[in-house]
N, C-alpha and C positions, 0 to 999 in steps of 0.2 A: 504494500500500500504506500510506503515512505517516497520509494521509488516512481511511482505515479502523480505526489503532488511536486515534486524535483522535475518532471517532465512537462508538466502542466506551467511551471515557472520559467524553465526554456520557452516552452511554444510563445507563453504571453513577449516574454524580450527579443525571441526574432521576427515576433508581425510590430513591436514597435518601430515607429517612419526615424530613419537616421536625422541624427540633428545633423544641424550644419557647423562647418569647419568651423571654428569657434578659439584654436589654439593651434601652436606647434604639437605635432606630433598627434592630434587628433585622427584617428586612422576610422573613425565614423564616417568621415569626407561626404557625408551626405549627398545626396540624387541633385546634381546639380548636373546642367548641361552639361553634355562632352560636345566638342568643338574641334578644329581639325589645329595644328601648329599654325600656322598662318594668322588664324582667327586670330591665337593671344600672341604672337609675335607681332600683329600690326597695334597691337594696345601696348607694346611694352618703350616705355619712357627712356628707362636707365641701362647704361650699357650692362654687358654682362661684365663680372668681377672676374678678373684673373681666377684660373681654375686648372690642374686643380693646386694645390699649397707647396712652397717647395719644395718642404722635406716628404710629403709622396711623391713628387715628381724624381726627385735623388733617390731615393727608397725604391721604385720601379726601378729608373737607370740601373743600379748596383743589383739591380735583382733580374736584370737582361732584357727588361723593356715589355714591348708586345703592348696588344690590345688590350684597351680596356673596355666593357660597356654596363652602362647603370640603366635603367631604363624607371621614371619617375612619374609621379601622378603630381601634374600643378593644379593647384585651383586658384582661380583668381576671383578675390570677393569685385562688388559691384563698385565699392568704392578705389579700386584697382590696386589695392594693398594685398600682398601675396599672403591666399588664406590657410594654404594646407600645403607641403611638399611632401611624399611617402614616397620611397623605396618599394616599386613594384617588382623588380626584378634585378639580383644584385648582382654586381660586378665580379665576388669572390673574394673581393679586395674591400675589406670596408674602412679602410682609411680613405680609399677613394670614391665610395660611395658617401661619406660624409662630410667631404669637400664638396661635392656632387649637390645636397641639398642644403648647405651653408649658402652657396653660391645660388641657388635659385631662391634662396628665401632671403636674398638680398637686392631680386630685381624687383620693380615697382610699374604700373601700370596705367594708363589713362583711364579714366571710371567709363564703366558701362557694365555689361549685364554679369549675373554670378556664372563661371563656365570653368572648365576645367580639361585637359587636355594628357594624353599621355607624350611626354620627353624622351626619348634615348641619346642618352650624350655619349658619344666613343671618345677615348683619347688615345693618341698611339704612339710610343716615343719606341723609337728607334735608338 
């Protein structure tokens, strides 16, 4: 019986409607528009930040380089302040996955509607 009202308290939390990005690291990211790159690439104001930090980039080198790729969830609120970055698909490297959403949770956007987009950033040193 114990086990049945513990199932009944799941069912009720995964038909609750996701809030919206609300904070760093909110991995809720709520049902907000997906949008293709271009959409939030033509709202984005502020260059991108150097990426990714030195000492991964020396840390790769010394470690013989190659591909890297992160692949990230942006959302971008209405007011065009960056609402959510998560780590959809990781690199293997998570020094450089978290260069990865330092640097997008430092670019900024012209205001318009809530949307959110899947990123893949590669980086390749040689």
């Amino acid at each position: 019986m114990r086990w049945l009202a513990i199932a009944g308290a799941v069912a009720l939390v995964a038909c609750a409607p996701a809030r919206r990005p609300s904070r760093w690291g909110d991995v809720s990211a709520a049902i907000w528009p997906e949008v293709d790159n271009a959409t939030i690439e033509a709202r984005l104001t502020s260059p991108p930040a150097p990426f990714p930090s030195d000492a991964t980039r020396t840390r790769i080198a010394r470690s013989g380089g190659g591909a890297h790729d992160v692949a990230l969830r942006l959302c971008v609120a209405a007011s065009g302040a960056t609402a959510l970055v998560e780590v959809i698909a990781a690199s293997g490297d998570a020094d450089y996955d978290a260069d990865a959403v330092d640097a997008l949770r430092g670019w900024r956007f012209n205001p318009g509607a809530d949307q959110c987009t899947i990123i893949t950033i590669r980086y390749v040193q040689r």
